[in-house]
C-alpha positions as CSV (number, residue, x, y, z in Angstrom):
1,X,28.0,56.4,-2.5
2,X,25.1,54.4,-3.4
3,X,26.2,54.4,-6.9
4,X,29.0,52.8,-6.6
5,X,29.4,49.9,-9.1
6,X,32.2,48.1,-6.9
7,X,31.1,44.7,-6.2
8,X,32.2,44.4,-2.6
9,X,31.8,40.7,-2.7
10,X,35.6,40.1,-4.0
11,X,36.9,43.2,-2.5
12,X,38.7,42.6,0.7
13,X,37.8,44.2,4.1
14,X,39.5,44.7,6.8
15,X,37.6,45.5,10.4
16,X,34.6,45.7,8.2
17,X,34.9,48.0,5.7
18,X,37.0,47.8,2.6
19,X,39.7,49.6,1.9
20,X,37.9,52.3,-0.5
21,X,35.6,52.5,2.5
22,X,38.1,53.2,5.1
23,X,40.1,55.5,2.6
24,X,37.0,58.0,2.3
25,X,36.6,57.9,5.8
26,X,40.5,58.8,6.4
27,X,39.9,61.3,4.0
28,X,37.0,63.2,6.1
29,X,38.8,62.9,9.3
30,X,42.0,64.5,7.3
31,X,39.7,66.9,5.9
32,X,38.4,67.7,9.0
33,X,41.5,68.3,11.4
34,X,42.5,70.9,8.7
35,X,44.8,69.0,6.3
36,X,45.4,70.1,3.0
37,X,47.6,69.9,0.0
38,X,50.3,68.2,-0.3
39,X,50.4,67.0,3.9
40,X,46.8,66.2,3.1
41,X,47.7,63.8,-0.1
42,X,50.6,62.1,2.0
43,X,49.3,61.6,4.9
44,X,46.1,60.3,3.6
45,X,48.3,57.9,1.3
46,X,50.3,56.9,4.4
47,X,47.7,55.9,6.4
48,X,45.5,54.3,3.3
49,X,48.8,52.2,2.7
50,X,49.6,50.9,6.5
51,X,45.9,49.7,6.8
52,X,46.3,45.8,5.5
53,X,49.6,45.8,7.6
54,X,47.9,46.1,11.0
55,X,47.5,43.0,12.8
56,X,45.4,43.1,16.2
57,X,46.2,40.6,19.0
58,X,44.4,39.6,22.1
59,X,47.2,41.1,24.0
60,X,45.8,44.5,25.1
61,X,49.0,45.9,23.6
62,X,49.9,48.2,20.6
């Protein structure tokens, strides 16, 4: 990953990472609660997708 030629500076995070970031890393959880094929490629997209709808509040709720 340290090649990567993404300059990060005008690519949006969100909690810290952006979303490439946080993609690879729902990849290897996927990957490594068994997923694969197609139930691999939509959940992955699913989740990928919902990511810059999630809003966190103060609340303690979810």
């Amino acid at each position: 990953m340290a090649n990567e030629a993404v300059d990060q500076t005008t690519e949006k995070t969100y909690y810290g990472l952006t979303l490439s970031q946080l993609a690879e890393r729902i990849r290897k959880l996927a990957t490594e609660r068994g997923l694969t094929g197609e139930v691999f490629d939509r959940v992955t997209a699913k989740a990928v997708a919902m990511i810059p709808t999630i809003r966190l509040n103060d609340n303690g709720q979810r």
